[in-house]
The first five atom37 places (N, CA, C, CB, O) and aatype in JSON, in Angstrom:
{
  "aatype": [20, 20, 20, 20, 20, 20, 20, 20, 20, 20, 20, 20, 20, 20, 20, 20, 20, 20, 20, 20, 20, 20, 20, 20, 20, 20, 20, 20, 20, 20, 20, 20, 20, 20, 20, 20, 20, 20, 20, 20, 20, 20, 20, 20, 20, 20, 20, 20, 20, 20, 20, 20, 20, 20, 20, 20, 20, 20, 20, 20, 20, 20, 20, 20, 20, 20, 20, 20, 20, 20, 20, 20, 20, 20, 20, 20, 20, 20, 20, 20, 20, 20, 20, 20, 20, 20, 20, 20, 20, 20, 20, 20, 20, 20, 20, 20, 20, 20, 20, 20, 20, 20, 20],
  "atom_mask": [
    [1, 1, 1, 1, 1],
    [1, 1, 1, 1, 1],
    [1, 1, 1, 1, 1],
    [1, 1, 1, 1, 1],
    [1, 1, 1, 1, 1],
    [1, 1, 1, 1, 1],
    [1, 1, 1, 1, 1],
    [1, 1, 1, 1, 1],
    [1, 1, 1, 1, 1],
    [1, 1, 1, 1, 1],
    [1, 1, 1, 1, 1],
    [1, 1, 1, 1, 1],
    [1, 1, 1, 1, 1],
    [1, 1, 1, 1, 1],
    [1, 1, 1, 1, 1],
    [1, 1, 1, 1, 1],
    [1, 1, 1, 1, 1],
    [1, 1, 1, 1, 1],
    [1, 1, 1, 1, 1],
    [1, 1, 1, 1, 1],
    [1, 1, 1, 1, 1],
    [1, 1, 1, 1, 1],
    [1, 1, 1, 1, 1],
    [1, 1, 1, 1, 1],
    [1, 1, 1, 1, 1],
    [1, 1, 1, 1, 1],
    [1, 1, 1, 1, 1],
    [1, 1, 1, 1, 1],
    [1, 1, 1, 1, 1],
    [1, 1, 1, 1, 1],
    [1, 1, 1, 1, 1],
    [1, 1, 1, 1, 1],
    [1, 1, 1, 1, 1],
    [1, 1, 1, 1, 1],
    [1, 1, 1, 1, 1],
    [1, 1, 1, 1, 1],
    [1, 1, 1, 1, 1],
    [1, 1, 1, 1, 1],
    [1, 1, 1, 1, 1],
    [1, 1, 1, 1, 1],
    [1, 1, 1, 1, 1],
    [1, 1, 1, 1, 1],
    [1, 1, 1, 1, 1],
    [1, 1, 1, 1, 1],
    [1, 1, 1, 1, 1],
    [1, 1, 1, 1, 1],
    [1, 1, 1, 1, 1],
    [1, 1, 1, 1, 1],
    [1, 1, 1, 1, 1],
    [1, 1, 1, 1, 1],
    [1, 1, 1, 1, 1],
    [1, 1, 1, 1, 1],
    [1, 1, 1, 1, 1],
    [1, 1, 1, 1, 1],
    [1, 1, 1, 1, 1],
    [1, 1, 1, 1, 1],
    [1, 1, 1, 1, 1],
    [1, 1, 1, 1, 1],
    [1, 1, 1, 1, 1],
    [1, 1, 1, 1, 1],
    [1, 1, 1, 1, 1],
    [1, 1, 1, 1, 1],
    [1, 1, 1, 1, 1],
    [1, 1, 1, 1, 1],
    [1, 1, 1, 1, 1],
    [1, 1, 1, 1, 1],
    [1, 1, 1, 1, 1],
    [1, 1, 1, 1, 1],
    [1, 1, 1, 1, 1],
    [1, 1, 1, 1, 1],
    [1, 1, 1, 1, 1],
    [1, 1, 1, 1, 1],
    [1, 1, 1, 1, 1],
    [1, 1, 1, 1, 1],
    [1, 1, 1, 1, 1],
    [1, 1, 1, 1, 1],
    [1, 1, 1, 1, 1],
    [1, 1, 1, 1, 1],
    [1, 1, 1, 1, 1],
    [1, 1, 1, 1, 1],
    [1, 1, 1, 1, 1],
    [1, 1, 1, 1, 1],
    [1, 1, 1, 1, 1],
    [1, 1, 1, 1, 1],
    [1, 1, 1, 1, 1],
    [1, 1, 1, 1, 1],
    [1, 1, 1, 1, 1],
    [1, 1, 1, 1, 1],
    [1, 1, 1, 1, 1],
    [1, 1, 1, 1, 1],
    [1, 1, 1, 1, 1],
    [1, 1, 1, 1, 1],
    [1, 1, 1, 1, 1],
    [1, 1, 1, 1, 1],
    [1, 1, 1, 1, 1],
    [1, 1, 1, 1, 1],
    [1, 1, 1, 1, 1],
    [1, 1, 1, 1, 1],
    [1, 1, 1, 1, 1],
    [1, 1, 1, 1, 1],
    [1, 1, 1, 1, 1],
    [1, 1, 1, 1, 1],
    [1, 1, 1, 1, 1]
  ],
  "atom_positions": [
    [[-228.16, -36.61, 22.98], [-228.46, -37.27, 24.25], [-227.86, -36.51, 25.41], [-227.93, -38.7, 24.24], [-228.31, -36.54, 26.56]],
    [[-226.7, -35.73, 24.97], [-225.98, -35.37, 26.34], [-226.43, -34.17, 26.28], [-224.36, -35.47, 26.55], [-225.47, -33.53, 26.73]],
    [[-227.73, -32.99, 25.89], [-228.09, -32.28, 25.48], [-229.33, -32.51, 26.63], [-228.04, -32.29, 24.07], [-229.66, -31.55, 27.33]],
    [[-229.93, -33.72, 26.78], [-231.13, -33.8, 27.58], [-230.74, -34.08, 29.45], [-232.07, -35.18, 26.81], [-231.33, -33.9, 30.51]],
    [[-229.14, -34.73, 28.92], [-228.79, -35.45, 30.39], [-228.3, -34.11, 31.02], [-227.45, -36.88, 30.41], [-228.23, -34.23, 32.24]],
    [[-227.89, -32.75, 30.51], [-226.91, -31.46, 31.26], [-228.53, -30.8, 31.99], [-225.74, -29.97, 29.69], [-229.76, -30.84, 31.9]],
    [[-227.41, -30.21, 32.71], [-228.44, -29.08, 33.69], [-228.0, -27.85, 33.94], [-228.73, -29.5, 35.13], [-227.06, -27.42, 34.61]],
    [[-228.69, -27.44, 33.41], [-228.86, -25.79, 33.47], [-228.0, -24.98, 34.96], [-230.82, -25.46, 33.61], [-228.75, -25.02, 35.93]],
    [[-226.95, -24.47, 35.21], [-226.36, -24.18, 36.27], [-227.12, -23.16, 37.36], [-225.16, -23.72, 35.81], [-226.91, -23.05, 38.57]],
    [[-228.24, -22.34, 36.37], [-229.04, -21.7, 37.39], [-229.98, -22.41, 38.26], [-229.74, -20.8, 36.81], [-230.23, -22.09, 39.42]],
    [[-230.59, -23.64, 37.44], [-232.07, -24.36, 37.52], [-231.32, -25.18, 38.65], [-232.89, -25.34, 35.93], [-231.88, -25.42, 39.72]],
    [[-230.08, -25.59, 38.38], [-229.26, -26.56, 40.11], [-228.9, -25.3, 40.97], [-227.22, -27.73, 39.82], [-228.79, -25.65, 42.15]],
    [[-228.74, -24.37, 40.85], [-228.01, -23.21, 41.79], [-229.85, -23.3, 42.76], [-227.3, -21.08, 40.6], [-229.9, -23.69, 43.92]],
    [[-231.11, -22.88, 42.02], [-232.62, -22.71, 42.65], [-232.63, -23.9, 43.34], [-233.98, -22.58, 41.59], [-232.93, -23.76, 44.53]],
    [[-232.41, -24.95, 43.0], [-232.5, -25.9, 43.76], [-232.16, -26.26, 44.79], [-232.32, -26.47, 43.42], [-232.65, -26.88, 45.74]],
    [[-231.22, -25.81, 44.55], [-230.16, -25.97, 46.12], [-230.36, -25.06, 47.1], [-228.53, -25.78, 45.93], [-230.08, -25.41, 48.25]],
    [[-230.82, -23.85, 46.88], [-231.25, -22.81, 47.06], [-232.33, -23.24, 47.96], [-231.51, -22.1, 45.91], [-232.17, -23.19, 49.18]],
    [[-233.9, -23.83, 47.2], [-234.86, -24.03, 47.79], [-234.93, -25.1, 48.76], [-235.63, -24.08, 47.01], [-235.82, -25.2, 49.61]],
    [[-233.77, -26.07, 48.58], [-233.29, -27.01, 49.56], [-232.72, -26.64, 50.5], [-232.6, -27.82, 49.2], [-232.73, -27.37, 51.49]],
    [[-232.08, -25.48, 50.52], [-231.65, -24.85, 52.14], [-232.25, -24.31, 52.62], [-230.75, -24.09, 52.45], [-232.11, -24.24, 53.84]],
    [[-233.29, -23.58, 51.99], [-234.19, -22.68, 52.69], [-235.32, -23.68, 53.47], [-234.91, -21.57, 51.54], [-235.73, -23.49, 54.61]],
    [[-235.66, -24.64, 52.71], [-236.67, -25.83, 53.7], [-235.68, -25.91, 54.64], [-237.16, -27.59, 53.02], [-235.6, -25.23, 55.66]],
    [[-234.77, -26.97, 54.19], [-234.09, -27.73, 55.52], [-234.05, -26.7, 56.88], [-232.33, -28.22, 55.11], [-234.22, -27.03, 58.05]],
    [[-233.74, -25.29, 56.29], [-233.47, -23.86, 57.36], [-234.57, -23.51, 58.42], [-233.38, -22.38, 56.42], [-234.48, -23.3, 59.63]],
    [[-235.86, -23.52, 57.42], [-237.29, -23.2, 57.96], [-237.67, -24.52, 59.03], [-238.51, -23.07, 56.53], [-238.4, -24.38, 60.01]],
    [[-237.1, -25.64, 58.69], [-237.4, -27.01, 59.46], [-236.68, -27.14, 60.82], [-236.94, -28.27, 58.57], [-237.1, -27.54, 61.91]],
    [[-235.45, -26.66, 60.43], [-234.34, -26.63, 61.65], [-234.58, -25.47, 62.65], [-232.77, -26.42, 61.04], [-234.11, -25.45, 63.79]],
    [[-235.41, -24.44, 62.06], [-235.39, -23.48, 63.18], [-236.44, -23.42, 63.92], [-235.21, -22.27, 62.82], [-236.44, -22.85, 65.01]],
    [[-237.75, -24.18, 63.29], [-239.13, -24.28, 63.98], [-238.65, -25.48, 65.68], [-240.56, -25.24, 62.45], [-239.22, -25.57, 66.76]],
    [[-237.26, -26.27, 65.09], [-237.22, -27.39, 65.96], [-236.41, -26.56, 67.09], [-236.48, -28.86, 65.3], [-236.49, -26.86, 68.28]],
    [[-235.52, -25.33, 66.54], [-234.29, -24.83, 67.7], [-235.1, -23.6, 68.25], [-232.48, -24.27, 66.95], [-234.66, -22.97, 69.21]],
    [[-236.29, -23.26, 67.61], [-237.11, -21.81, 68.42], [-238.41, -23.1, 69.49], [-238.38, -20.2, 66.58], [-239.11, -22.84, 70.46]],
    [[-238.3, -23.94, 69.0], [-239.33, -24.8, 70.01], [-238.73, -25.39, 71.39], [-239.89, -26.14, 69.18], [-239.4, -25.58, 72.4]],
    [[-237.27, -25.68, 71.26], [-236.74, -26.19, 72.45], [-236.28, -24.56, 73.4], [-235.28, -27.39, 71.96], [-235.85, -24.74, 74.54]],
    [[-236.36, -23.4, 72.99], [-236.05, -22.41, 73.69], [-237.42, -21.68, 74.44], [-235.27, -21.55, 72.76], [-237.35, -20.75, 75.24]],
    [[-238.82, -22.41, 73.93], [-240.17, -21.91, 74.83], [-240.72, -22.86, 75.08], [-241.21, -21.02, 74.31], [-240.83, -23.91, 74.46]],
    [[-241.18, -22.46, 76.22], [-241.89, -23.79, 77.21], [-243.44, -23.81, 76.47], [-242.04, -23.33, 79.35], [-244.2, -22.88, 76.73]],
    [[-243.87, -24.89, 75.56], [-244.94, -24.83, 75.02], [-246.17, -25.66, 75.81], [-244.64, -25.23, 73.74], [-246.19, -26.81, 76.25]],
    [[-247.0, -24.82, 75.8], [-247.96, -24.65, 77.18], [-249.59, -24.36, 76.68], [-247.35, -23.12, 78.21], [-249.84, -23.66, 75.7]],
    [[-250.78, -25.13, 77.64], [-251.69, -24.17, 76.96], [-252.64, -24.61, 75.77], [-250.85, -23.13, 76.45], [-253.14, -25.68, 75.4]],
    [[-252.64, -23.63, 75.45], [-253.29, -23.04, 74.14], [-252.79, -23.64, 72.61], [-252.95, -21.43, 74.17], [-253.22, -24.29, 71.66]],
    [[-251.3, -22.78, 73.2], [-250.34, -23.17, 72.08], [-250.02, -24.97, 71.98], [-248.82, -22.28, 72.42], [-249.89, -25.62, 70.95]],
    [[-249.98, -25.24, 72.74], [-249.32, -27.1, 72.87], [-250.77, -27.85, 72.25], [-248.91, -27.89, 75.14], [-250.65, -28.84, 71.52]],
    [[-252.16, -27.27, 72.59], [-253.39, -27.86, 72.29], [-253.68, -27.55, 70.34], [-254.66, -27.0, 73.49], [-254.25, -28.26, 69.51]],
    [[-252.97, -26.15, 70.19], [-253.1, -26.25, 69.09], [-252.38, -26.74, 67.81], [-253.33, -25.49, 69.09], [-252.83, -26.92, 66.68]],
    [[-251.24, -26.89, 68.27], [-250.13, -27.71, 67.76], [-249.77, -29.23, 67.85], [-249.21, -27.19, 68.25], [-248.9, -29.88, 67.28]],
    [[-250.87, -29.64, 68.88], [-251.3, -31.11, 68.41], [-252.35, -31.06, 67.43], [-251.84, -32.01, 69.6], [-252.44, -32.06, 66.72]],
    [[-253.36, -29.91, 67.16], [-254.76, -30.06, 66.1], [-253.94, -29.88, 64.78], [-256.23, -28.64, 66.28], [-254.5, -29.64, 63.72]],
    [[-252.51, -30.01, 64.9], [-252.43, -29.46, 63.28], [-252.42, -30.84, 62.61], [-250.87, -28.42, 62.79], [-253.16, -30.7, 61.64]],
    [[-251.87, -32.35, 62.64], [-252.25, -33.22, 61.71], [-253.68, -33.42, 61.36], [-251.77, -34.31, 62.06], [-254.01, -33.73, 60.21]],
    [[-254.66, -33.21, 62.44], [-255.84, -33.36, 62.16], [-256.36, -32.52, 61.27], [-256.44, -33.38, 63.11], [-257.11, -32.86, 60.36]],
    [[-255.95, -31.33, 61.51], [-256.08, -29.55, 60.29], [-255.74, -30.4, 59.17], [-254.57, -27.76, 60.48], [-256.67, -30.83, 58.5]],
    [[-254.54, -30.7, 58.86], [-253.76, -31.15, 57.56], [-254.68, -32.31, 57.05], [-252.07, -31.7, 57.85], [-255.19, -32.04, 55.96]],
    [[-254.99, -33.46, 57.52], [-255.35, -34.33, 57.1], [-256.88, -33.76, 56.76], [-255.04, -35.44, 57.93], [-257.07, -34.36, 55.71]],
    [[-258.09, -32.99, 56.97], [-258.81, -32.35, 56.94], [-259.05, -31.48, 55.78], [-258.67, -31.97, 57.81], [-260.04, -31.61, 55.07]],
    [[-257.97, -30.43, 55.56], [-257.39, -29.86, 54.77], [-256.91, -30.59, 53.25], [-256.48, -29.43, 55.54], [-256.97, -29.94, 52.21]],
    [[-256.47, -31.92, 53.29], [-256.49, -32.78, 52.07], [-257.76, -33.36, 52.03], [-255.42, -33.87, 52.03], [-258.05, -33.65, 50.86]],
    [[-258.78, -33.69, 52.95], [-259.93, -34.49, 52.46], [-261.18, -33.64, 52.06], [-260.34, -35.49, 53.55], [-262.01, -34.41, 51.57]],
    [[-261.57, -32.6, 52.06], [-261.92, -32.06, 52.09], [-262.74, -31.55, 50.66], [-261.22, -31.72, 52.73], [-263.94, -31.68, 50.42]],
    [[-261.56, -30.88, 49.71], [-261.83, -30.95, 48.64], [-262.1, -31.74, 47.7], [-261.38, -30.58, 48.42], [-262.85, -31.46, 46.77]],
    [[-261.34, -33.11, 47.89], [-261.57, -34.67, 47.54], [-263.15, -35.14, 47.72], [-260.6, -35.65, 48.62], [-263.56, -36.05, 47.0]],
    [[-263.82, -34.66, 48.44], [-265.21, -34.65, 49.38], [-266.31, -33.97, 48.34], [-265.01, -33.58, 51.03], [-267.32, -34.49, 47.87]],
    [[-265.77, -32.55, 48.13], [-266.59, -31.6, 47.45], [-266.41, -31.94, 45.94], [-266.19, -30.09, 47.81], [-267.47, -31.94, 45.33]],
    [[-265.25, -32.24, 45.17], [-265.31, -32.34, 43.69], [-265.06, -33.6, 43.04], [-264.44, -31.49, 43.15], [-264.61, -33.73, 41.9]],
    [[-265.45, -34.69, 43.97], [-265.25, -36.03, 42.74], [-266.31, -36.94, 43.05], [-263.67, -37.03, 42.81], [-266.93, -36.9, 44.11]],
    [[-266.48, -37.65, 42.25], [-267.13, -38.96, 42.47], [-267.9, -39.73, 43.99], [-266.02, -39.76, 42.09], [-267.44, -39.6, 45.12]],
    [[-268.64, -40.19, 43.78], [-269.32, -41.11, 45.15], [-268.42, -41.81, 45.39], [-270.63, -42.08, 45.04], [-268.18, -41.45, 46.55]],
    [[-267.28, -43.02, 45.03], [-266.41, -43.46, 45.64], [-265.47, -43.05, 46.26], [-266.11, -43.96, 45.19], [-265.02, -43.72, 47.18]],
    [[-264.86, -41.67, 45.89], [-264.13, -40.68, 46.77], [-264.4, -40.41, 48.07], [-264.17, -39.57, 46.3], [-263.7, -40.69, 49.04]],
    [[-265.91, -39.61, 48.04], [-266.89, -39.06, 48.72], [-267.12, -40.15, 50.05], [-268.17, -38.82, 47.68], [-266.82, -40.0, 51.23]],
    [[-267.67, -41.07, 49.48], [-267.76, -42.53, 50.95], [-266.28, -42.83, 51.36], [-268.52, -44.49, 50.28], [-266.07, -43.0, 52.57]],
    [[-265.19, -42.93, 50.47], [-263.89, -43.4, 51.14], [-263.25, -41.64, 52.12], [-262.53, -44.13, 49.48], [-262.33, -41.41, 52.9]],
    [[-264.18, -40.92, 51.59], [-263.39, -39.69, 52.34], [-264.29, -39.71, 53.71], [-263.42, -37.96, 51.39], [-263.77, -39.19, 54.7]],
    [[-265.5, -40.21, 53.83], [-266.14, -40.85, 55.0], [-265.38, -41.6, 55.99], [-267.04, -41.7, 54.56], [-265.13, -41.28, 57.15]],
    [[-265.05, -42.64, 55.35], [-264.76, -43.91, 56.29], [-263.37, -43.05, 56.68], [-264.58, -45.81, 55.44], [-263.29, -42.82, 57.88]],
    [[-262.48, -42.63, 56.03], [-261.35, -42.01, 56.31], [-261.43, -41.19, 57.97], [-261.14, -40.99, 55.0], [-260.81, -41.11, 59.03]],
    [[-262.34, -40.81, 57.44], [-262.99, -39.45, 58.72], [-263.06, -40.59, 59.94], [-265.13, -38.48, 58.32], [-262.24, -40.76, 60.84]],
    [[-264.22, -41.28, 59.69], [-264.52, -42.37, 61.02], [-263.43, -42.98, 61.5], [-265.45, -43.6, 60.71], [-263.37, -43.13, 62.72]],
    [[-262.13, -43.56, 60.49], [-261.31, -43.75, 60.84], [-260.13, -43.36, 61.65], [-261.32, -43.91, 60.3], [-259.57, -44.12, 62.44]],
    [[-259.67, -41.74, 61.33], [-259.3, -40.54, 61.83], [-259.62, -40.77, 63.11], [-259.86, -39.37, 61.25], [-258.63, -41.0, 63.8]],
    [[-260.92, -40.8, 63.84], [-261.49, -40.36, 64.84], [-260.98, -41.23, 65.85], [-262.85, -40.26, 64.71], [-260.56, -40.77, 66.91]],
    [[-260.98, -42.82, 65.49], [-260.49, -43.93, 66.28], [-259.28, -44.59, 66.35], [-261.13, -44.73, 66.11], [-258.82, -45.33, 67.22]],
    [[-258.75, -44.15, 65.08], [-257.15, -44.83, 64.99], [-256.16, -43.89, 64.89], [-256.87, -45.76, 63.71], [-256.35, -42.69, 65.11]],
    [[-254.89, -44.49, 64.5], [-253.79, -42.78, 64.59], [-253.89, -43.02, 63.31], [-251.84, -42.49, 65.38], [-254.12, -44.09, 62.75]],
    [[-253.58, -41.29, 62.57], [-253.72, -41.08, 61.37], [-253.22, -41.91, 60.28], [-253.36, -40.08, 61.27], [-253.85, -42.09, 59.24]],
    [[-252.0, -42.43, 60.56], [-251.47, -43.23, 59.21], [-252.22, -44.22, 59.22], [-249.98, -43.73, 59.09], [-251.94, -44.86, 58.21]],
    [[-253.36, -44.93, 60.01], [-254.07, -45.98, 59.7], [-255.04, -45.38, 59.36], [-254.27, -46.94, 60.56], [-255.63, -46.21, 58.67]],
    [[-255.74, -44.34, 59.37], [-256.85, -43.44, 58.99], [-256.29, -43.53, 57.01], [-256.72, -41.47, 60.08], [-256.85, -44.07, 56.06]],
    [[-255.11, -42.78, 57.09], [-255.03, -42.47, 55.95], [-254.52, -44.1, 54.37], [-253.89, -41.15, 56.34], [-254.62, -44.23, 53.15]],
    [[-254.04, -44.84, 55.48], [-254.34, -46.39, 54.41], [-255.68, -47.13, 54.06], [-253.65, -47.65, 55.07], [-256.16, -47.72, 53.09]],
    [[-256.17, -46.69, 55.79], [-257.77, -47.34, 55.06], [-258.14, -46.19, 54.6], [-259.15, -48.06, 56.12], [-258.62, -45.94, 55.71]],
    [[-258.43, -45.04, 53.87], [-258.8, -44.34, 53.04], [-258.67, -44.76, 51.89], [-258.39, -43.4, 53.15], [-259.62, -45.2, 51.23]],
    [[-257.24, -44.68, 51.41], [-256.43, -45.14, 50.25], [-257.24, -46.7, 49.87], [-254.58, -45.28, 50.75], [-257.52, -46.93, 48.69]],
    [[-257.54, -47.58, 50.81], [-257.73, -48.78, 50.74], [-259.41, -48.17, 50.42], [-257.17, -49.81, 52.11], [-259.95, -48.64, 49.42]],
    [[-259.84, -47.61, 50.87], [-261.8, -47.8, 50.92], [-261.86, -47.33, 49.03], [-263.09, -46.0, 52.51], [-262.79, -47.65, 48.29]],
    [[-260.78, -46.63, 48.63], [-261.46, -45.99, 47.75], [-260.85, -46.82, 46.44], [-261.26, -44.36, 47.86], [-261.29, -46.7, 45.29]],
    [[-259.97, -47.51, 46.76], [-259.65, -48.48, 45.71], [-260.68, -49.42, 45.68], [-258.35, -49.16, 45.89], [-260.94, -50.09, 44.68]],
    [[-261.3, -49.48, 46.82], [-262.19, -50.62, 46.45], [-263.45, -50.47, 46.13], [-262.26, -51.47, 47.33], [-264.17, -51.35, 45.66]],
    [[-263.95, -48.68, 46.51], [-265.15, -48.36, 46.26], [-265.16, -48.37, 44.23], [-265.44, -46.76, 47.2], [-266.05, -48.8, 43.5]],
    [[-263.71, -47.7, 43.81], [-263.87, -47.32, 42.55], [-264.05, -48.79, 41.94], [-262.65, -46.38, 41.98], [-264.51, -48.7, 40.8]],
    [[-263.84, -50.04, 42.31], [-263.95, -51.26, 41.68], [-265.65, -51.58, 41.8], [-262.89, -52.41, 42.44], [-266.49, -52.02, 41.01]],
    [[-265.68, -51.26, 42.78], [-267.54, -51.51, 42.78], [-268.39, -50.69, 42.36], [-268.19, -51.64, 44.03], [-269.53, -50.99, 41.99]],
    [[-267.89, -49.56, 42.4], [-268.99, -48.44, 41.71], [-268.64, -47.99, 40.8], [-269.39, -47.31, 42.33], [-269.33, -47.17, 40.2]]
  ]
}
């Protein structure tokens, strides 16, 4: 049992590892953003990125599964368009639980 519960000292050393390097990459996008006046181009395109992202997950969901996917990755979209995303992305979650019960 105490064979399954130990951890490997390298496999926690990567870990910790890959946990500083996020937290690092996160902290510096926030301390290189307060040092340029974001303007433009740049400020227009850096609001399109949840929409990219959320886009970017529906997308393929769209192209390789089922008709209940396919219509809930619809309504998702319509939803997107009119509400802020986290309500886009529950009624998604919600259309397609209910499409897979009916279809």
């Amino acid at each position: 049992m105490s064979e399954i519960l130990s951890i490997d000292p390298q496999v926690l050393l990567a870990i910790i590892g890959m946990a500083l390097v996020t937290i690092l990459t996160r902290v510096s996008g926030f301390v290189l953003a307060r040092s340029f006046a974001i303007e433009g181009r740049t400020k227009a395109a850096l609001e399109a990125v949840p929409g990219s992202v959320l886009i970017a997950i529906i997308v393929p969901t769209v192209l390789t599964t089922g008709p209940a996917e396919t219509i809930a990755s619809l309504i998702t979209l319509g939803l997107a368009s009119r509400l802020p995303f986290i309500f886009a992305v529950f009624g998604g979650v919600g259309a397609v639980v209910i499409l897979r019960g009916l279809l």
